[in-house]
Each structure stands twice: as structure tokens, then as C-alpha cells.
Chimera marker file (.cmm) of the C-alpha trace (Angstrom):
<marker_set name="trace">
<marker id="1" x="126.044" y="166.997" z="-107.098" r="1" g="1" b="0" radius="0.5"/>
<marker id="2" x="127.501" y="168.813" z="-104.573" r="1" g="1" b="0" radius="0.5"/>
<marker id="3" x="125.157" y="167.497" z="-101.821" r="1" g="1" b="0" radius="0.5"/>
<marker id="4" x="125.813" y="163.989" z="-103.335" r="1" g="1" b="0" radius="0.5"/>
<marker id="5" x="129.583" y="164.443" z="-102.538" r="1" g="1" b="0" radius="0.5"/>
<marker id="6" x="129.821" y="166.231" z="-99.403" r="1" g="1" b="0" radius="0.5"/>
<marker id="7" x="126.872" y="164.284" z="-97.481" r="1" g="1" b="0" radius="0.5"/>
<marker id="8" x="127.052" y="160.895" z="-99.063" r="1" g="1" b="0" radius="0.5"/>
<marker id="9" x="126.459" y="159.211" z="-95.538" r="1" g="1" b="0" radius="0.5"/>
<marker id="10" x="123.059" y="160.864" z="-95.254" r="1" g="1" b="0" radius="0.5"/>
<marker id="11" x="121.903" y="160.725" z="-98.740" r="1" g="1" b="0" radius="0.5"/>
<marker id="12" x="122.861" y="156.266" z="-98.890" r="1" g="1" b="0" radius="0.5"/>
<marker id="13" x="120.771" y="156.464" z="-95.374" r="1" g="1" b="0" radius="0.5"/>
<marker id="14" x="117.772" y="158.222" z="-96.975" r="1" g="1" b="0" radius="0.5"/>
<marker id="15" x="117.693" y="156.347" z="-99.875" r="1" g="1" b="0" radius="0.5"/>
<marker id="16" x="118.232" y="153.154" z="-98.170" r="1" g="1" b="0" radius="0.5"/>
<marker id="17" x="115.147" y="154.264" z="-96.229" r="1" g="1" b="0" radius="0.5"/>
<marker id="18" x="113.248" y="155.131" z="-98.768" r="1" g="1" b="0" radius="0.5"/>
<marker id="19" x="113.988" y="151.625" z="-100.851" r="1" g="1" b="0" radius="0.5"/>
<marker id="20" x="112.216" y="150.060" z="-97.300" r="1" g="1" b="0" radius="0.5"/>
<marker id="21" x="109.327" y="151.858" z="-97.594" r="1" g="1" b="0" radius="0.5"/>
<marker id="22" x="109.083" y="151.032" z="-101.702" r="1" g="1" b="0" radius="0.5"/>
<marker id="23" x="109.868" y="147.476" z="-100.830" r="1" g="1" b="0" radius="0.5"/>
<marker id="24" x="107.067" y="147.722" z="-97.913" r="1" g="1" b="0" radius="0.5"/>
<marker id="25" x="104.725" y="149.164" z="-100.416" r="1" g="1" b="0" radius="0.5"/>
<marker id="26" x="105.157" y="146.433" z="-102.968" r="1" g="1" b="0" radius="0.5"/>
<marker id="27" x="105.039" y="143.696" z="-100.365" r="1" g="1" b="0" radius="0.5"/>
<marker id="28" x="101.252" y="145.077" z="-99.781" r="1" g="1" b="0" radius="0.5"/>
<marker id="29" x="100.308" y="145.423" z="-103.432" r="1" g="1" b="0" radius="0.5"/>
<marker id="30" x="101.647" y="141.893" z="-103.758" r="1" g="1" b="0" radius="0.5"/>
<marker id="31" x="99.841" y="140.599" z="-101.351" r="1" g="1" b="0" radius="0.5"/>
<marker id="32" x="96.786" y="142.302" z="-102.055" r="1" g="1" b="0" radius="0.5"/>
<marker id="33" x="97.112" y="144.074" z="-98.238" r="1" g="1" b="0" radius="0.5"/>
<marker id="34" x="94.811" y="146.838" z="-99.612" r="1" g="1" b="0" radius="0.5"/>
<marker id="35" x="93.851" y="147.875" z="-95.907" r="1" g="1" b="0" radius="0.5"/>
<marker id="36" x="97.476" y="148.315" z="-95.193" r="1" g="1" b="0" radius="0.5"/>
<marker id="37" x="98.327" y="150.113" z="-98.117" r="1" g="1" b="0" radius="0.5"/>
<marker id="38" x="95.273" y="152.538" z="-97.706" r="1" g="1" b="0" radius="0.5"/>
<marker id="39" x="96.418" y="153.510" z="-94.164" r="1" g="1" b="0" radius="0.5"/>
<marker id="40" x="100.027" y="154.112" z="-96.259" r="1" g="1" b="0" radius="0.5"/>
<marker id="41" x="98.914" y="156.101" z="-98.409" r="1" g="1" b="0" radius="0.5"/>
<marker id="42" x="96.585" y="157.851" z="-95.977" r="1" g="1" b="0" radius="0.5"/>
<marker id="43" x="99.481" y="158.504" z="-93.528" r="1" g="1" b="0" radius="0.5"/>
<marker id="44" x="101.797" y="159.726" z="-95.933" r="1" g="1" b="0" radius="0.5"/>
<marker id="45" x="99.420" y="161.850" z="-97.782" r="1" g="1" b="0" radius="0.5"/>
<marker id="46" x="98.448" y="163.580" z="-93.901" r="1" g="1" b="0" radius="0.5"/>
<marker id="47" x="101.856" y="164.192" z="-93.144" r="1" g="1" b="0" radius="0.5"/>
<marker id="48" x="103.187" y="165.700" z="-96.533" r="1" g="1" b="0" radius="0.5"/>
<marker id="49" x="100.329" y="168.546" z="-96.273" r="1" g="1" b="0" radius="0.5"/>
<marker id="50" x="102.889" y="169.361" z="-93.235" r="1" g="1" b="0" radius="0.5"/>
<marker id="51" x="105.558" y="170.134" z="-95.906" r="1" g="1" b="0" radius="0.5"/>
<marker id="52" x="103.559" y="172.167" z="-98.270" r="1" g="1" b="0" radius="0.5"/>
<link id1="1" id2="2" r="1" g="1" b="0" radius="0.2"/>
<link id1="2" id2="3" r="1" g="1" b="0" radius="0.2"/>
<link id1="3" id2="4" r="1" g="1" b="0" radius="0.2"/>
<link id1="4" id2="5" r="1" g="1" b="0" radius="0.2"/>
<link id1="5" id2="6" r="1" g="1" b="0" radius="0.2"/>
<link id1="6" id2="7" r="1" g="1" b="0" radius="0.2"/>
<link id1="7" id2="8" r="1" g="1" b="0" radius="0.2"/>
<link id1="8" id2="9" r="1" g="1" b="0" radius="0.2"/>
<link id1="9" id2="10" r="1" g="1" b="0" radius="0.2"/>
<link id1="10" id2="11" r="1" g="1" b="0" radius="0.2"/>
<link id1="11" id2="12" r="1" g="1" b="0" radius="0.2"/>
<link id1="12" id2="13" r="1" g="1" b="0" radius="0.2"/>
<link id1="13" id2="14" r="1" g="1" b="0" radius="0.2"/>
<link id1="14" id2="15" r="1" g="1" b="0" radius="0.2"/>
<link id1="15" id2="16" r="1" g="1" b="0" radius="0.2"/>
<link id1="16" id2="17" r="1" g="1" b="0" radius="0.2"/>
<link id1="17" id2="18" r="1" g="1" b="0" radius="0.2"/>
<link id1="18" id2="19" r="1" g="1" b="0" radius="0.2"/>
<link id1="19" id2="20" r="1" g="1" b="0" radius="0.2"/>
<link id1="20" id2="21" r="1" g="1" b="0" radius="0.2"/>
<link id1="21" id2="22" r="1" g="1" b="0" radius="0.2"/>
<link id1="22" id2="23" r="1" g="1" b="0" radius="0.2"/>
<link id1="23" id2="24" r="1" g="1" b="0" radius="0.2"/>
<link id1="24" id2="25" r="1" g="1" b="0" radius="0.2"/>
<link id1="25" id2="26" r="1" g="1" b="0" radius="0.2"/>
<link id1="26" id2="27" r="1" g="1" b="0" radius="0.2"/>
<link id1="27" id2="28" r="1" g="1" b="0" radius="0.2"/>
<link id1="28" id2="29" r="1" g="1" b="0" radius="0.2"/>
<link id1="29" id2="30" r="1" g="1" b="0" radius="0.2"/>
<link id1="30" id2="31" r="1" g="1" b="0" radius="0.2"/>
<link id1="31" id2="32" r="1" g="1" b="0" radius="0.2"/>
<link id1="32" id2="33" r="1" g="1" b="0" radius="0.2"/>
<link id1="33" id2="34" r="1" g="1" b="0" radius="0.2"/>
<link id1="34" id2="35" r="1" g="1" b="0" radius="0.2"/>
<link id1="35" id2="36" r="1" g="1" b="0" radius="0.2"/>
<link id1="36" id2="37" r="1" g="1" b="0" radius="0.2"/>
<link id1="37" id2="38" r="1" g="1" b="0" radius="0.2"/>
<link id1="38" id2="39" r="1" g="1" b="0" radius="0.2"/>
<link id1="39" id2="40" r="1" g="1" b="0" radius="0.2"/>
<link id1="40" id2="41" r="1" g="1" b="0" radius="0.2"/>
<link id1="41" id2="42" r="1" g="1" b="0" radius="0.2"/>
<link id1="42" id2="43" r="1" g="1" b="0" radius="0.2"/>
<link id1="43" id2="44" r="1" g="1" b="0" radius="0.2"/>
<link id1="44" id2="45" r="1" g="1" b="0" radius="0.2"/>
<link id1="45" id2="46" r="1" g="1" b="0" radius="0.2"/>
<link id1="46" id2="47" r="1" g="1" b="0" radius="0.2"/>
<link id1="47" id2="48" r="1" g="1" b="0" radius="0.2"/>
<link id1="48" id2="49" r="1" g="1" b="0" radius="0.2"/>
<link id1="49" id2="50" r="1" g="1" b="0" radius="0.2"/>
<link id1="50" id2="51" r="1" g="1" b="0" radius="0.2"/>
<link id1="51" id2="52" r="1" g="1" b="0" radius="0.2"/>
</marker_set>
């Protein structure tokens, strides 16, 4: 809560990215982009081994 309170400026620009990125995803699963949703997925999935 804390985090919430004292950075609220970062946390609304993080989530505000991360409803782009849903919305993006949806958009391809919508339109059946299934190329551009496997390189999404593909990406993401590369660069979160980075994290663990």
C-alpha cells in the first residue's frame, strides 16, 4: 500500500503501460494476428528468463 501511496506517478505509468500492451494483445487475438502474437509471446517469454 505503501508503494501505492508514495509512488503513485510511477505505478498509474506502469499500469497505463501495461493496459497498452493487454489492449495490443487483444487487438491480435481479435484479429486473428497469430504471427504477431507469437513473436509477443516469444519476445516476452526471452526477456523474462532475464528476470529469473
Amino acid at each position: 500500500m505503501m508503494m501505492a501511496q508514495y509512488n503513485q506517478s510511477a505505478l498509474l505509468q506502469t499500469l497505463r503501460a501495461y493496459q497498452q500492451q493487454l489492449e495490443t494483445t487483444i487487438q491480435q487475438v481479435e484479429q486473428a494476428d497469430w504471427r504477431s502474437l507469437e513473436q509477443r509471446l516469444t519476445a516476452t517469454h526471452e526477456a523474462r528468463s532475464a528476470f529469473l
